[in-house]
N, C-alpha and C positions, 0 to 999 in steps of 0.2 A: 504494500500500500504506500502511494506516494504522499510526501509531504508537502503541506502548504506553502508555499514562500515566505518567507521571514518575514514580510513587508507585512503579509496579512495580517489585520488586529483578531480575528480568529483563529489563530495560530495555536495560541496558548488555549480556548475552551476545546476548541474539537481534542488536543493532548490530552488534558484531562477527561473528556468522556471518551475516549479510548482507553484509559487506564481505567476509569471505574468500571466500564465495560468488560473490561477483561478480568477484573478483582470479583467482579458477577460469576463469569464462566468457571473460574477455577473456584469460587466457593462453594459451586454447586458439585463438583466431587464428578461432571460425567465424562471428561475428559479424561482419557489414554497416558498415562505419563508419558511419553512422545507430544503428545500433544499438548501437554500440558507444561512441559517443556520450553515449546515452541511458542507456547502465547507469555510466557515468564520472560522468555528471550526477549519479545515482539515489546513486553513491559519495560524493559530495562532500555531500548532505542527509544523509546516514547521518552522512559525518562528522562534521559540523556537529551534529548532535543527541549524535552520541555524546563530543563535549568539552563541548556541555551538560550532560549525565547525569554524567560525570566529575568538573565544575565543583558539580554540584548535591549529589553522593555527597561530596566534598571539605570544602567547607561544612558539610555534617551530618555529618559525623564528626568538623570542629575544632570546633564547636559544644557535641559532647558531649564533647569533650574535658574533663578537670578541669585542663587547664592547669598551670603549672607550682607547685610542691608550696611552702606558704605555711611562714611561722613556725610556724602555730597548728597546721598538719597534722603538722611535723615532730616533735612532744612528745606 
């Protein structure tokens, strides 16, 4: 399954309802450990993307941050 472009602001909800999605499948016990495997793996790339998108949303928001308020702002 491919992923969103970073750019996307739904980047980060569609990651986590694929991870809840998958915390579903495997609590329900009917999955093959092969299988079950495979959707842990599938978890762990979600995760991995989704503390990127995190990391990347972080940045651009201390970015545009104005930071802390100077002399010249305070008058």
């Amino acid at each position: 399954m491919g992923e969103a472009p970073a750019d996307d602001p739904a980047t980060l909800a569609r990651l986590v309802t694929r991870l809840e999605a998958a915390a579903q499948r495997l609590r329900a016990g009917e999955l093959s450990p092969a299988a079950a495997a495979e959707e842990v793996e599938g978890c762990a790339q979600a995760a991995a993307h989704a503390s990127a998108e995190l990391e990347r949303l972080a940045r651009a928001a201390a970015s545009e941050s104005p930071g802390p308020p100077t002399q010249d702002r305070l008058v």
